[in-house]
C-alpha positions as CSV (number, residue, x, y, z in Angstrom):
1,X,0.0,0.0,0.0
2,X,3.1,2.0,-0.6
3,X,1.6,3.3,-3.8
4,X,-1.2,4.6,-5.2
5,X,-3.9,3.0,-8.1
6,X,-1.7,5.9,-10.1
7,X,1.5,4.2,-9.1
8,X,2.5,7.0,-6.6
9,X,4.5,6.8,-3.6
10,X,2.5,8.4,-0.5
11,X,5.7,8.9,1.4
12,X,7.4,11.2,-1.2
13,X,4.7,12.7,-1.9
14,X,3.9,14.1,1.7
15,X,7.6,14.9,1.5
16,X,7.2,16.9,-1.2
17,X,4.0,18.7,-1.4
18,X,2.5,21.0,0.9
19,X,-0.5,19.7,2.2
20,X,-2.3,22.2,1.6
21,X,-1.7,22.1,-2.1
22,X,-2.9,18.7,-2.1
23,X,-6.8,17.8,-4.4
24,X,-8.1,16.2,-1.3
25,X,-7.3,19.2,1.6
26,X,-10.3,19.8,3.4
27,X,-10.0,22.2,6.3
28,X,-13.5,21.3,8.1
29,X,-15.2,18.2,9.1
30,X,-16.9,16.5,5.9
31,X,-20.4,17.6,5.6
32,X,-21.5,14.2,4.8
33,X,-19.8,13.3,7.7
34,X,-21.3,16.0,10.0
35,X,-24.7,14.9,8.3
36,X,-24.7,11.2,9.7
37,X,-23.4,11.8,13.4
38,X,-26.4,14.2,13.3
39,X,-28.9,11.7,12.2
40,X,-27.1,8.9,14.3
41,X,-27.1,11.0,17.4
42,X,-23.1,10.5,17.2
43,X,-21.6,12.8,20.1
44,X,-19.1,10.8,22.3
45,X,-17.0,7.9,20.5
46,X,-13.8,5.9,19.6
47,X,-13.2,7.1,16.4
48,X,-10.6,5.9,13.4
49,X,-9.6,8.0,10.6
50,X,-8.3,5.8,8.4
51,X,-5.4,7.7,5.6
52,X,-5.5,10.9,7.9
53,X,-3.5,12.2,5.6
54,X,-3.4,16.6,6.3
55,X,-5.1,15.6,9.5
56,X,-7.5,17.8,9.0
57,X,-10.9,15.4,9.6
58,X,-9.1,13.8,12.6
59,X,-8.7,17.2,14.3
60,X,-12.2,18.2,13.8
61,X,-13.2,15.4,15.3
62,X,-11.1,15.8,18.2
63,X,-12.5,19.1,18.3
64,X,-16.0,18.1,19.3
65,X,-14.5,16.2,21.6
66,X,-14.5,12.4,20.0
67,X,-11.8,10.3,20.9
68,X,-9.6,9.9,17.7
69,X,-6.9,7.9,16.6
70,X,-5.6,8.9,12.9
71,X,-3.6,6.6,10.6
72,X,-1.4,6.9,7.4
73,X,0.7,5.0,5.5
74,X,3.4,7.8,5.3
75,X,5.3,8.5,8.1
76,X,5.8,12.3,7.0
77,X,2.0,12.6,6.5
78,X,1.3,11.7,10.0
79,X,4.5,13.7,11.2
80,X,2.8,16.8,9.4
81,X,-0.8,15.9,11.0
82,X,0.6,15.9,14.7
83,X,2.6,18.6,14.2
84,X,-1.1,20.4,13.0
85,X,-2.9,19.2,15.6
86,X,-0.5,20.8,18.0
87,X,-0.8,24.1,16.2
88,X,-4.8,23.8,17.0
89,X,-4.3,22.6,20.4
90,X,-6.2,19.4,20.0
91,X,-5.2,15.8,21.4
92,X,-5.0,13.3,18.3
93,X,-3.6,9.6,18.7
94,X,-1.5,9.2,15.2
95,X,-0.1,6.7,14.1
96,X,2.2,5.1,11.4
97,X,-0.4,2.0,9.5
98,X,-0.8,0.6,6.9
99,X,-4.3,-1.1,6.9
100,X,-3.4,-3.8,4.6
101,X,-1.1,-5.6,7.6
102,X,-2.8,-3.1,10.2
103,X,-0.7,-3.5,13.9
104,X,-4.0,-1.5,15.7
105,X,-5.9,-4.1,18.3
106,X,-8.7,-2.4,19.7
107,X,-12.4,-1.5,18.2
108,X,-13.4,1.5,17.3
109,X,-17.4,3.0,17.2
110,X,-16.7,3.8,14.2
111,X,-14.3,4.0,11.3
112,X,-14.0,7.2,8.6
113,X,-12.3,6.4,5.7
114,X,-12.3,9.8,3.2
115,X,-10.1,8.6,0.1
116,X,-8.2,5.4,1.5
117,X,-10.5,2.5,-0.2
118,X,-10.6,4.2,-3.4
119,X,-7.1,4.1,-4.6
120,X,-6.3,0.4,-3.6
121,X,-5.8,-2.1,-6.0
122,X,-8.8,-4.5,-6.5
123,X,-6.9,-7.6,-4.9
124,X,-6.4,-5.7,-1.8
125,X,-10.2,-4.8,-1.2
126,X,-10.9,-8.1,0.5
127,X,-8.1,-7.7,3.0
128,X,-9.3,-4.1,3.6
129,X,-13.2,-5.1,4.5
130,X,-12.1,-7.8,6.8
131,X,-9.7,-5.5,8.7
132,X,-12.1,-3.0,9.5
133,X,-14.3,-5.2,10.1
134,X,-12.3,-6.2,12.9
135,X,-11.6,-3.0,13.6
136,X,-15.4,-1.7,14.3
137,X,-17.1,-2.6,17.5
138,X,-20.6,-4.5,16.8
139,X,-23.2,-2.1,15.4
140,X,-20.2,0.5,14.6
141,X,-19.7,2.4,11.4
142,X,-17.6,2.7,8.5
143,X,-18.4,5.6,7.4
144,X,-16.8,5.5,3.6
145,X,-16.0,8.4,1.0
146,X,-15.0,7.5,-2.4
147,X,-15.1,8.5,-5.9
148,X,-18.1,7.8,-7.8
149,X,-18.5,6.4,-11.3
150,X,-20.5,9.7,-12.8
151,X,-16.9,11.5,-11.7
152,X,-15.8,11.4,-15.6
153,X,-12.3,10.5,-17.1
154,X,-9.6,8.1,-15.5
155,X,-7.4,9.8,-13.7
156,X,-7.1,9.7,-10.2
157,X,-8.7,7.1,-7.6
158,X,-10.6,4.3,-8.9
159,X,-14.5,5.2,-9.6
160,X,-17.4,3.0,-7.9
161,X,-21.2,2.3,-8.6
162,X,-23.4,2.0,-5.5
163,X,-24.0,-1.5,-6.9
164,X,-20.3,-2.1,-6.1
165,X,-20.0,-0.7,-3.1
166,X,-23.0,-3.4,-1.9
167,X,-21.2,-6.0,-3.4
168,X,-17.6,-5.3,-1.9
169,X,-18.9,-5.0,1.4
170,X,-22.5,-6.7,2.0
171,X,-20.7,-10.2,3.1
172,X,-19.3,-9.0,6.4
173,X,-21.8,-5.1,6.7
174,X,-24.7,-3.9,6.5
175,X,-24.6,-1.1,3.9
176,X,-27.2,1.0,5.0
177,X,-27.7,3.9,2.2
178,X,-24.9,4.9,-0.7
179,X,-25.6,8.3,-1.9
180,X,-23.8,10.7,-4.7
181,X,-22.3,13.7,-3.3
182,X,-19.2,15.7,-3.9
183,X,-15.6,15.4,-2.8
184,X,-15.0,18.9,-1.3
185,X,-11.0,19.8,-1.7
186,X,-8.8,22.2,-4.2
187,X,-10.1,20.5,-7.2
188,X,-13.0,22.4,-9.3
189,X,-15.2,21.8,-10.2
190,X,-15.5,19.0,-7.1
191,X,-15.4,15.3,-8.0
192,X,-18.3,13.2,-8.2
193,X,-18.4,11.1,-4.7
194,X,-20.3,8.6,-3.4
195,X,-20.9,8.6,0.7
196,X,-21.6,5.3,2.2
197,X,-23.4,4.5,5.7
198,X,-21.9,0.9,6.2
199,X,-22.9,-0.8,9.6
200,X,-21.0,-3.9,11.1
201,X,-23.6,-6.4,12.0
């Protein structure tokens, strides 16, 4: 999970790039997001954001005062998310992962994943639903951003119907809804998205 569906490497990249520069830098809490702890009734949890990347949904979290643990693949990306969560004076649990051979034990009430599924390779999906699976406590989440097939061209993160996100996932969840949305970053017009409400049963 070193690289990218694209073929690029996570940890230069972070090295490289400011993240604020980067397509996917968000500074607030995804709305979606914000949406389904509102309808959920979502205030006080153990929370995984899973390819923290910037940091910046991790922190928001932490913010309204949800226990979060953050994860990346690159260590420079989670060395540049601590070092933002200090900036806002918020307490974040990062840590180096990589959730293909995951070393996190404990469950979580729920998992947000905004942009990791979508670039992994199509063998690696599998391994990905049954470790968070494992990682979501009975009845948790995985709350799951993505690309959406209506996003046109072929660059960029792998594109998904609803119909596939059922079918990746239905064996071990309960997908609850799949909706189209928009992927709110740098990039404009916004990508086509799809938010899913995925429930361990």
């Amino acid at each position: 999970m070193k690289k990218s569906r694209e073929g690029r490497d996570w940890e230069q990249y972070y090295q490289e790039e400011e993240v604020e520069s980067m397509p996917w830098f968000h500074p607030r809490l995804d709305h979606d997001l914000e949406n389904a702890l509102a309808r959920f009734n979502i205030r006080s949890a153990a929370v995984l954001d899973l390819g923290t990347g910037p940091g910046t949904q991790a922190i928001a979290l932490a913010k309204m005062g949800f226990q979060v643990t953050a994860t990346d693949v690159s260590k420079t990306a989670v060395a540049k998310a601590r070092a933002r969560s200090l900036q806002k004076g918020v307490s974040v649990h990062f840590v180096h992962d990589d959730i293909l051979k995951t070393g996190l034990e404990r469950e979580f009430d729920f998992v947000f994943d905004r942009g990791c599924f979508h670039v992994l390779e199509p063998h690696d999906r599998p391994t990905y639903v049954e470790t968070v699976h494992d990682l979501i406590r009975p009845e948790g989440f995985l709350f799951l951003k993505c690309f959406s097939r209506l996003e046109p061209g072929e660059e960029g993160p792998n594109r998904f119907s609803p119909h596939e996100i059922r079918e990746q996932f239905q064996s071990s969840f309960r997908v609850e809804s799949v909706k189209e949305s928009k992927f709110m970053g740098n990039r404009r017009p916004y990508p086509r998205a799809l938010f899913c409400l995925i429930q361990r049963v």
